[in-house]
NUNU-105574 format. One record per residue (C-alpha): residue number from 1; y, x, z. Coordinates in Angstrom, 3 decimals. Each point is the difference from the previous one (the first is absolute). Layout:
<rs>
  lumro         v         u         w
    NUM         Y         X         Z
...
</rs>
This chain:
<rs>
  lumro         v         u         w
      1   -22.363     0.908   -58.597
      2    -1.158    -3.330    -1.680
      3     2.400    -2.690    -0.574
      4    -2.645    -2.300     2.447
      5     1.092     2.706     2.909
      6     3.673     0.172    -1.204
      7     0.156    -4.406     0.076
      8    -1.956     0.659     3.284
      9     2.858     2.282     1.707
     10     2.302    -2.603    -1.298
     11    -1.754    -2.933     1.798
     12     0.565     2.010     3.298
     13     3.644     0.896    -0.053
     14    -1.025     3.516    -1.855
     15     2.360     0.579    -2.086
     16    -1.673     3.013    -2.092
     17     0.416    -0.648    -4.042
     18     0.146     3.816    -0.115
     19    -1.523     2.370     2.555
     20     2.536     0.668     2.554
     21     1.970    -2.145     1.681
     22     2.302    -0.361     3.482
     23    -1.266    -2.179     2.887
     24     3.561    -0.226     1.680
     25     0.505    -0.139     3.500
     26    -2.461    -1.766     1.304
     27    -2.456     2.517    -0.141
     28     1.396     3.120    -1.068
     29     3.835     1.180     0.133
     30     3.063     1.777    -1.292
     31    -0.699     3.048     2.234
     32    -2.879     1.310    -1.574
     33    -0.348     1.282    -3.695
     34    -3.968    -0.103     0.398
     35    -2.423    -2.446    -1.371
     36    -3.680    -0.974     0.090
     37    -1.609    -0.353    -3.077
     38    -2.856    -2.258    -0.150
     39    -2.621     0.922    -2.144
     40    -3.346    -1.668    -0.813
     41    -3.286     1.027     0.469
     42    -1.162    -2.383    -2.457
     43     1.332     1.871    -2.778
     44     2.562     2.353     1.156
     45     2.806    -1.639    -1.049
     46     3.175     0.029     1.956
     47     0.837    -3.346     0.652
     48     3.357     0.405     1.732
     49     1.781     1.969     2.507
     50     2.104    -1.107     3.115
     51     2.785     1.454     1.951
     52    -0.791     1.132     3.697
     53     1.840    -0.201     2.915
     54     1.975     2.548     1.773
     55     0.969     0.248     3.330
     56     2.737    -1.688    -0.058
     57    -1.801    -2.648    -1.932
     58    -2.256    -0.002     2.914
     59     2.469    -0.722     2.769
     60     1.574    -2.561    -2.008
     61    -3.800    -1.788    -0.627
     62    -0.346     0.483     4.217
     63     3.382    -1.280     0.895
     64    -0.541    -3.160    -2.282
     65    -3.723    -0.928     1.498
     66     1.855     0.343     3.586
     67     2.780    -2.655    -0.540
     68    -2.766    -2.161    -1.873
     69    -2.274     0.547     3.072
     70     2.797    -2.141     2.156
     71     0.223    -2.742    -2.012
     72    -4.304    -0.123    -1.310
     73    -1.330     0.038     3.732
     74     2.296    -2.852     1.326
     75    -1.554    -2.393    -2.979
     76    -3.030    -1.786     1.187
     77    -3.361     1.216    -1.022
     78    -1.717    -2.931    -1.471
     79     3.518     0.368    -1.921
     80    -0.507     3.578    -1.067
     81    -3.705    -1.195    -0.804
     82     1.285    -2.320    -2.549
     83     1.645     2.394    -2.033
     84    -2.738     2.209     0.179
     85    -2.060    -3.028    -1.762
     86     2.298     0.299    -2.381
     87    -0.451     3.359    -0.471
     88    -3.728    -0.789    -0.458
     89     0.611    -2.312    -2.411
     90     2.049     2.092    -2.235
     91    -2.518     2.609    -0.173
     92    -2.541    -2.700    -1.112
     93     2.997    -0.507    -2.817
     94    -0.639     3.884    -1.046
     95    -3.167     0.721     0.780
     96    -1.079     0.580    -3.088
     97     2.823     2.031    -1.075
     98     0.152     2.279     3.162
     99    -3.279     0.539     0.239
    100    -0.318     1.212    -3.668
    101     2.597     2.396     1.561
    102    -2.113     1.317     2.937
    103    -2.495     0.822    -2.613
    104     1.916     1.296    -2.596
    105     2.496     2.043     2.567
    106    -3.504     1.152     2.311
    107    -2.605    -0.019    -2.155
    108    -2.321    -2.681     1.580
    109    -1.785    -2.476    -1.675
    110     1.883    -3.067    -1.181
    111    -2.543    -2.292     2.325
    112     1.074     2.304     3.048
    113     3.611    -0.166    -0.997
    114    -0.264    -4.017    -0.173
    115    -1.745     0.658     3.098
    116     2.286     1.738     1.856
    117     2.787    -2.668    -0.745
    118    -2.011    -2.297     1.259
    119    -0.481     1.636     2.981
    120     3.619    -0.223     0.262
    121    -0.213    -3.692    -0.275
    122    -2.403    -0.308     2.691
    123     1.489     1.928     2.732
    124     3.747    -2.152    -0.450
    125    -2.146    -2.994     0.262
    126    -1.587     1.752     3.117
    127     3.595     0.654     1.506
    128     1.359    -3.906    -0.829
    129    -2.701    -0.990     2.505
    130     0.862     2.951     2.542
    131     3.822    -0.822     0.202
    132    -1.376    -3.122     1.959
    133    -2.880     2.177     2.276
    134     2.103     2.605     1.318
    135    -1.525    -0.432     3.682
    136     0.437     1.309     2.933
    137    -1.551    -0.712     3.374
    138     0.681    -1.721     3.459
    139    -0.741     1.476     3.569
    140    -0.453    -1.244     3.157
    141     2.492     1.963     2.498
    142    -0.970     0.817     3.121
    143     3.498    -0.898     1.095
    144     0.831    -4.077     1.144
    145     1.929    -2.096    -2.459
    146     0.270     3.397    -2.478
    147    -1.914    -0.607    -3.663
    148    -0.339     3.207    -2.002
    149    -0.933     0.084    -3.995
    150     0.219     2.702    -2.544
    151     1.718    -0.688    -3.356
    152     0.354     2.332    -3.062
    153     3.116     1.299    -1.769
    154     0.563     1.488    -3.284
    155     0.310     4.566    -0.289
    156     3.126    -0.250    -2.555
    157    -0.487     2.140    -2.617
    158    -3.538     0.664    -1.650
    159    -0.459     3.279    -1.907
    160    -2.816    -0.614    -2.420
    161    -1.186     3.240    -1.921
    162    -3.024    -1.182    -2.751
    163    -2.908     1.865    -1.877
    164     0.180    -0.337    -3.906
    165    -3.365    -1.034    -0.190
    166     0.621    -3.576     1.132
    167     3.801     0.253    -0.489
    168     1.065    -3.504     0.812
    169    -2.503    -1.567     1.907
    170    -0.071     2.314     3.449
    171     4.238    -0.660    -0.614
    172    -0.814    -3.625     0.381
    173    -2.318    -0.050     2.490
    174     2.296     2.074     2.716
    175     3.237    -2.146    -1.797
    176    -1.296    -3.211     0.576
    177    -1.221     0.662     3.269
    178     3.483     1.410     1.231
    179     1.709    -2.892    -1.675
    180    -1.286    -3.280     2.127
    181     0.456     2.613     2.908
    182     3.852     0.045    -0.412
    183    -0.035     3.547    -1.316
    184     1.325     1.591    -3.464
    185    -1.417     2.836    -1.936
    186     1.032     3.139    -1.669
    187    -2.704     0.775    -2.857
    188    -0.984     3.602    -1.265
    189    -2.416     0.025    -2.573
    190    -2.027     1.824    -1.590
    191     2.116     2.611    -2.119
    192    -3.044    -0.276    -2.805
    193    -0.227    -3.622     0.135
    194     4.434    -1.245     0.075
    195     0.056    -2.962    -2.915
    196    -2.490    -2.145     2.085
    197     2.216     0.323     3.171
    198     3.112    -0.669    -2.210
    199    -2.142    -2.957    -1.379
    200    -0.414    -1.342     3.572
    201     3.566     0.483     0.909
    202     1.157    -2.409    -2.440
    203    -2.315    -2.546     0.576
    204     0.982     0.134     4.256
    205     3.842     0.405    -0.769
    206    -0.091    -2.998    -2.312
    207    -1.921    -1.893     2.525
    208     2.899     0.714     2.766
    209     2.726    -0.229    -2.285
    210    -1.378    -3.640    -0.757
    211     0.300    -0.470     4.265
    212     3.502     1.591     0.525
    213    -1.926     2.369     1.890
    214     2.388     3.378     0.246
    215    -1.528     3.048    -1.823
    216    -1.407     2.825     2.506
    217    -3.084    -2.451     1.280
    218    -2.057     1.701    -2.706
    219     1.210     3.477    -1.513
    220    -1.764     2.490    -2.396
    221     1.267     3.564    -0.101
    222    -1.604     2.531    -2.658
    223    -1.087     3.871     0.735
    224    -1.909     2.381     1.076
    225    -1.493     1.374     3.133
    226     3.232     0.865     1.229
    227     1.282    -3.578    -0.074
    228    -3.335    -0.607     1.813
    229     1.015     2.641     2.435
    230     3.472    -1.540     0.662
    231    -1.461    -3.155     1.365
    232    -2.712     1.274     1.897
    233     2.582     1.985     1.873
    234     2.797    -2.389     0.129
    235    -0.513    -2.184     3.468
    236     2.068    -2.950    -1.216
    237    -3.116    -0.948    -1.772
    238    -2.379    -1.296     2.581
    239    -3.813     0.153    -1.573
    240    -0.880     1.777    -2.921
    241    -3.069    -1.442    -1.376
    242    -1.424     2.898    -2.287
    243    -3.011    -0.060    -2.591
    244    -1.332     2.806    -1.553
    245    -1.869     3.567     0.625
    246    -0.675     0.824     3.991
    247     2.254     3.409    -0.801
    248     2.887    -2.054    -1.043
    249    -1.001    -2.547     3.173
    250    -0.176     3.215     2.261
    251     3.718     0.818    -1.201
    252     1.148    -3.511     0.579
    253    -1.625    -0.722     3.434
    254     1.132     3.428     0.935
    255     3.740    -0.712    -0.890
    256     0.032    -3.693     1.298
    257    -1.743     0.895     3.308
    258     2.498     2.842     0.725
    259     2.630    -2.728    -0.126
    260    -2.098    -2.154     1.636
    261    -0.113    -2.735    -2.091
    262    -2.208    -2.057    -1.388
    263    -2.920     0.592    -2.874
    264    -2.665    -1.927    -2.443
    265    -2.271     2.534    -1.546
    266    -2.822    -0.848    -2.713
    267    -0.893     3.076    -1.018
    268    -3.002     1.548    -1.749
    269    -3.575    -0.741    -0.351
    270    -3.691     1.197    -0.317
    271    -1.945    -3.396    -0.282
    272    -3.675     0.269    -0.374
    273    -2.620    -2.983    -0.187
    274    -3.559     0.571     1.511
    275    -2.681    -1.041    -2.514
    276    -2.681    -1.075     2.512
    277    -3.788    -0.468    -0.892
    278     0.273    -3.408     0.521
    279     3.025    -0.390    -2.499
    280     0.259    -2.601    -2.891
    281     0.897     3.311    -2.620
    282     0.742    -2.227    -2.724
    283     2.700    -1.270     1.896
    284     0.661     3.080     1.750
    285     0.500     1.850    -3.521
    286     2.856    -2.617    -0.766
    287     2.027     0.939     3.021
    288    -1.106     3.752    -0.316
    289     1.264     0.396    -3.382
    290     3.548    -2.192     0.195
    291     1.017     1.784     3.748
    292    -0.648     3.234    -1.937
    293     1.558    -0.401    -3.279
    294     2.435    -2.921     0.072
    295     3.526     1.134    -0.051
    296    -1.303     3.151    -0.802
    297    -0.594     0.916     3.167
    298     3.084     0.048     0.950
    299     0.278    -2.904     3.035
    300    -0.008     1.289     3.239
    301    -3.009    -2.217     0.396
    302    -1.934     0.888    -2.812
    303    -3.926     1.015     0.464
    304    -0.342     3.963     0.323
    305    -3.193     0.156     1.448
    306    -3.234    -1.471    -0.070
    307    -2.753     0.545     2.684
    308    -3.579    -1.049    -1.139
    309    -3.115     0.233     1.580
    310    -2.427     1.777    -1.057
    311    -2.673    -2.394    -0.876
    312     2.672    -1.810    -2.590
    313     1.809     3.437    -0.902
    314    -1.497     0.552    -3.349
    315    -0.036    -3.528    -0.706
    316     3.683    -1.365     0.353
    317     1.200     3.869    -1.565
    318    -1.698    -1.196    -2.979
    319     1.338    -2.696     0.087
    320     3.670     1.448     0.608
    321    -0.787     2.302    -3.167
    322    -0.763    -3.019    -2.413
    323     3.146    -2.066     1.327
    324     2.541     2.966    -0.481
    325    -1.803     1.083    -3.792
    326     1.420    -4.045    -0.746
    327     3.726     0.389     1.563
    328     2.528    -0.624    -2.458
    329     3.133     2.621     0.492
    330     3.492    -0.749    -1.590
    331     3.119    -1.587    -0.591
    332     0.064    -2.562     3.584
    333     1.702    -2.678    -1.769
    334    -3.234    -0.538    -2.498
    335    -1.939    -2.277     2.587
    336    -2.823     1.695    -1.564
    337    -0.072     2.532     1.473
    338    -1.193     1.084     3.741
    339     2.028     3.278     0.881
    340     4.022     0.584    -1.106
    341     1.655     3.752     0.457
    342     0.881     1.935     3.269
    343     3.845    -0.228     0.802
    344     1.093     3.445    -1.713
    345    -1.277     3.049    -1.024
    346     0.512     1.649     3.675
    347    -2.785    -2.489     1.115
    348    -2.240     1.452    -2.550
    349     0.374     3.219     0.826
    350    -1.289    -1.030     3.490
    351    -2.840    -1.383    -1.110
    352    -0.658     2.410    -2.403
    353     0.351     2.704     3.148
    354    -1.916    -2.420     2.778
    355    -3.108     0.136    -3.002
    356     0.360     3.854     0.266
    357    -0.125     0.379     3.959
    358    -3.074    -2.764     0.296
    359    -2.286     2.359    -2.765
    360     1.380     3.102     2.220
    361    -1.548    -1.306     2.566
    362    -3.414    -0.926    -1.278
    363     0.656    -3.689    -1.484
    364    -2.382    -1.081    -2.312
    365     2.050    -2.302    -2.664
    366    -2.468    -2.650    -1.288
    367     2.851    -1.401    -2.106
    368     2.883     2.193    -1.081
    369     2.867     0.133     0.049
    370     3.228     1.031    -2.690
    371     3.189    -1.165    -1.530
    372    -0.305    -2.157    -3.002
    373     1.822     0.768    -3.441
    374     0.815    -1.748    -3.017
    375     2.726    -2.460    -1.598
    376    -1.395    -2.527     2.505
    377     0.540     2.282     3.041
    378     3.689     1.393    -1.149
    379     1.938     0.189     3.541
    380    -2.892     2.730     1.298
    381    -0.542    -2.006     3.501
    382    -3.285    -1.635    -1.332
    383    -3.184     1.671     1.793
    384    -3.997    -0.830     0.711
    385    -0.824    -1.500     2.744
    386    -3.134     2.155     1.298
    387    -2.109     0.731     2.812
    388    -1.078     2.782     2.058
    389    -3.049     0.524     2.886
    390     1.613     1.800     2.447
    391    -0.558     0.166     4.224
    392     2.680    -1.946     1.933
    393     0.955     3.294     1.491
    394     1.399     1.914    -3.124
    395     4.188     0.647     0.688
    396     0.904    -1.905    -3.506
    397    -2.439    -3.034     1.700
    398     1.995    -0.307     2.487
    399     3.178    -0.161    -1.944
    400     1.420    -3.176    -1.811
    401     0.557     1.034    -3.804
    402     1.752    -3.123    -1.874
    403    -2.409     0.125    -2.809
    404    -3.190    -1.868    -1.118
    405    -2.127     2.452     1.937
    406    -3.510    -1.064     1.968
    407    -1.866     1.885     2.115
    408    -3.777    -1.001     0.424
    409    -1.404     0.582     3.697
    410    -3.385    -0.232     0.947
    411    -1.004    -1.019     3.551
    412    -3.449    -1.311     2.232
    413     1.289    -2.057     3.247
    414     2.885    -2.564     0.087
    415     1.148     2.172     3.263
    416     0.388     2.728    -2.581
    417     1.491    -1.981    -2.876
    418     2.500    -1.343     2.434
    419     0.784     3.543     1.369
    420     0.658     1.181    -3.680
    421     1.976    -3.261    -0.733
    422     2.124     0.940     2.838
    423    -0.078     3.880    -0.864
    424     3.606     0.233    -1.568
    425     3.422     0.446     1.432
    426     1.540    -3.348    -1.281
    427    -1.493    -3.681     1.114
    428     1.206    -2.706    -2.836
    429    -3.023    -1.395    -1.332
    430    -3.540    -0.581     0.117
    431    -2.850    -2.379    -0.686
    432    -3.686    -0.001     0.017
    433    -2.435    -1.617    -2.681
    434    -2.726    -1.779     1.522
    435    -1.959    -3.647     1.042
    436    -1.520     2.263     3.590
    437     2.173    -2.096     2.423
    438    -0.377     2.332     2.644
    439     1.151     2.597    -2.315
    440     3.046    -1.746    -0.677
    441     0.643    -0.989     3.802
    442    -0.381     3.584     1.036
    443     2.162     1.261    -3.008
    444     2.800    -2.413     0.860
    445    -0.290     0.682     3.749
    446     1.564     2.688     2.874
    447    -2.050     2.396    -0.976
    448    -0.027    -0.587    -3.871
    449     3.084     0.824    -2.342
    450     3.409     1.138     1.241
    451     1.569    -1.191    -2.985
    452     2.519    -2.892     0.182
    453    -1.868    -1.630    -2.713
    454    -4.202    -0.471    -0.167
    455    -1.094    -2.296    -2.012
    456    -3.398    -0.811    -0.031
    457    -1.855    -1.018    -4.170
    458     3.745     0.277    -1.388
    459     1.308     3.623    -0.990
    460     2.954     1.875     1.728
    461     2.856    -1.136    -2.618
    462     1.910    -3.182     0.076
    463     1.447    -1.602     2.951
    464     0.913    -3.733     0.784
    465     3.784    -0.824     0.798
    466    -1.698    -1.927     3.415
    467    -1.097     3.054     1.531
    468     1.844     2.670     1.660
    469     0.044     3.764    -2.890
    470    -0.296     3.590     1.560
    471    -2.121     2.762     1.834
    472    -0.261     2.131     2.502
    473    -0.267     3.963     0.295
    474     2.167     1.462    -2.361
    475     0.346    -3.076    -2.224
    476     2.884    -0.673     2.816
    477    -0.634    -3.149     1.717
    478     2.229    -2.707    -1.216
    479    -0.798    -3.093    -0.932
    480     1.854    -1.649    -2.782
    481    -0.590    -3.748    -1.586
    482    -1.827    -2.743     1.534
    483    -1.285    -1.082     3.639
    484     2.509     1.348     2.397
    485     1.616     2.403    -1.450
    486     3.506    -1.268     0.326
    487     0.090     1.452     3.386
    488     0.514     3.119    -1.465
    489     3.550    -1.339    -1.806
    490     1.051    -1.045     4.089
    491     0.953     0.700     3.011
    492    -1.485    -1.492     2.813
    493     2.225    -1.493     3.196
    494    -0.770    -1.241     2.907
    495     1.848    -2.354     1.886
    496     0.355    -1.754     3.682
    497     1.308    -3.104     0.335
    498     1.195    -1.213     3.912
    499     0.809    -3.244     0.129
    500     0.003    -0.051     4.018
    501     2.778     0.208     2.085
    502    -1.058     3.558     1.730
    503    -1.020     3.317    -1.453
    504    -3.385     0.997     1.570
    505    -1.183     3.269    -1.242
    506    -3.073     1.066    -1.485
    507    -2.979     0.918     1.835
    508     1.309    -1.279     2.992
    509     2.547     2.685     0.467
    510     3.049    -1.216     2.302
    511     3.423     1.115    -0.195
    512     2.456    -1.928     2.596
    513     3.757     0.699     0.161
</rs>
């Protein structure tokens, strides 16, 4: 580990001047021996370890975020908006050195990792101007001299479980949310990705520290799936807002449902972008190629398919060829270059296995695929980002592989292109490339995607803080971020009002003693 990384760790409470290291109590406990080591894809290096929590740990973390709920829901929310500003602004104090960490820690270019703090940024700034909007509505009563509204009240406590490939912006979107709306949040991680949600632990605690806010508003507790499992089964935690693969969503909505609580899941993808005949495929190669290899692949919203007609087929895959002969593969924190690592060796054995299963079933790769070697390419999680013709039907289609994979499909009718778009199990993300306004009308329409994205001359990855972030089908349904997704981190009440000196009932139903 360089001394840049070690200074780095230092900058954000990390104290690692030798490889391993105890968190405390925050985070991890007394009652377990075990630890998480954190290695690098970048170069394989292990850049610290962390103690996780046991159970007891566990109850203690719950018990704390209960009492803290009592106090945190009874302070005003333009008031717990404020210190979430503050929150914002100390991120913009270490955004350079956290999100050197995202892409050192996950692999992701050094641009994304900036990126992805700044995302962080823009969704506290998003909450400060919530905590003042947190409507609800009037009604007229059918009742004389009765006035009836609906108001909304914070859940309590707020399980968030993240993903490690954006490990600390999906935390902040669901933590800032929950915040203005009066609730506080237990954080699970990603077990690959721990030393960015340390990072951001610091950076909150010091911010309510500075308030005499108690601690338990905002907790982090380190493990595996079984920590996971605790929460999703444990009903003093009210939502669990879960992000990740649609089997580890089925598990949680499974386990949350049979207590009947509450759930957030953003779960997989299989994003595709229609090339139409009327598409600008200059521009359209430019979205193509960074939804299919940025991040390596590895967002939930990344490109995996592309479905071109016919009369352009030949055209934009030539195209595609040339652009991926010129992307630069290596270390993520070289600007220079376009494509950093997978996450860890287990991810390149499943893209080394999904390349298998596509030429089983008749795939025709016009780029290839492999794992690069070399002193540059050291940690073995560096691989080719290639492409494959394939039908939309083939099984490993059909599945999401976390990998710089993309499938070429060729089709003759919008109806059709639209059918294939929609052709999957899971309904994240989806966009079409072309200046036909009726094609993008129709394609953005009832009968167009089922996606809870479409974009129409942008590509399928990205998002805006403004707008509401999920699918449908088996990408789970929630919605987490902007537009009016708070409602998710609330409960709605209703409530009557008489303010006349009898007590009619409703619908005219009489009751005399």
């Amino acid at each position: 580990m360089t001394t840049a990384i070690q200074s780095i760790l230092n900058k954000l409470g990390i104290q690692a001047s030798n490889p391993a290291f105890s968190t405390g109590n925050n985070w991890g406990g007394e009652s377990n021996p075990d630890t998480l080591e954190s290695f690098s894809p970048v170069d394989g290096e292990l850049i610290a370890s962390a103690k996780v929590a046991g159970s007891s740990d566990y109850e203690a973390v719950v018990l704390k975020a209960q009492s803290a709920f009592k106090e945190w829901r009874t302070i005003p929310a333009p008031k717990r908006g404020e210190i979430v500003r503050q929150f914002g602004d100390a991120l913009r104090e270490n955004k350079d050195a956290l999100g050197t960490l995202v892409s050192y820690e996950m692999g992701k270019s050094l641009q994304e990792g900036f990126g992805e703090v700044q995302e962080m940024i823009d969704i506290c700034d998003f909450a400060v101007g919530l905590s003042r909007q947190l409507y609800g509505l009037t009604m007229h009563s059918e009742r004389p001299n009765h006035r009836m509204y609906e108001q909304w009240h914070p859940l309590g406590v707020v399980g968030i479980i993240s993903a490690f490939n954006f490990p600390v912006a999906v935390w902040s979107w669901n933590t800032a949310l929950a915040l203005v709306c009066g609730n506080v949040c237990i954080w699970k991680p990603s077990e690959k990705t721990p030393l960015t949600a340390i990072a951001c632990q610091h950076i909150i605690a010091k911010v309510f520290k500075n308030n005499n806010i108690a601690e338990g508003v905002c907790s982090l507790i380190l493990g595996d799936r079984s920590v996971g499992e605790m929460m999703t089964n444990d009903g003093r935690i009210a939502l669990i807002s879960a992000t990740g693969s649609t089997r580890m969503g089925k598990a949680v909505g499974a386990a949350v449902g049979a207590r009947l609580g509450k759930s957030l899941l953003e779960l997989g993808g299989n994003n595709a972008i229609i090339i139409s005949e009327h598409a600008d495929l200059d521009m359209s190669l430019i979205g193509a190629v960074f939804g299919a290899v940025g991040t390596a692949g590895q967002r939930c919203t990344s490109t995996r398919r592309l479905i071109i007609h016919e009369s352009v087929y030949d055209a934009f895959t030539a195209k595609l060829v040339k652009a991926y002969s010129q992307l630069r593969i290596g270390d993520p924190l070289d600007q220079n270059n376009h494509v950093g690592p997978l996450i860890d060796t287990d991810a390149v054995t499943a893209y080394l296995d999904s390349i298998e299963k596509c030429k089983a079933e008749g795939g025709n790769f016009v780029v290839e695929g492999g794992v690069l070697s070399g002193d540059a390419y050291t940690s073995g999680c560096y691989v080719k980002p290639c492409i494959a013709e394939v039908q939309n039907d083939f099984k490993i289609v059909q599945h999401e592989t976390f990998a710089p994979i993309l499938y070429l499909i060729k089709y003759k009718t919008l109806d059709e292109a639209i059918a294939l778009q929609n052709g999957v199990p899971q309904g994240l993300s989806s966009a079409i490339m072309t200046l036909n306004l009726r094609e993008a009308e129709q394609f953005l329409s009832a009968k167009g995607s089922d996606c809870g994205i479409a974009n129409v001359n942008i590509g399928t990855s990205g998002a805006e803080i403004g707008g509401a972030f999920g699918g449908e089908k088996e990408t789970g349904g929630g919605r987490e971020s902007g537009s009016d997704a708070w409602r998710a981190y609330m409960r709605r009440q209703t409530n009557t009002i008489n303010y006349s000196n009898t007590l009619p009932l409703a619908q005219g139903i009489k009751f005399d003693l």
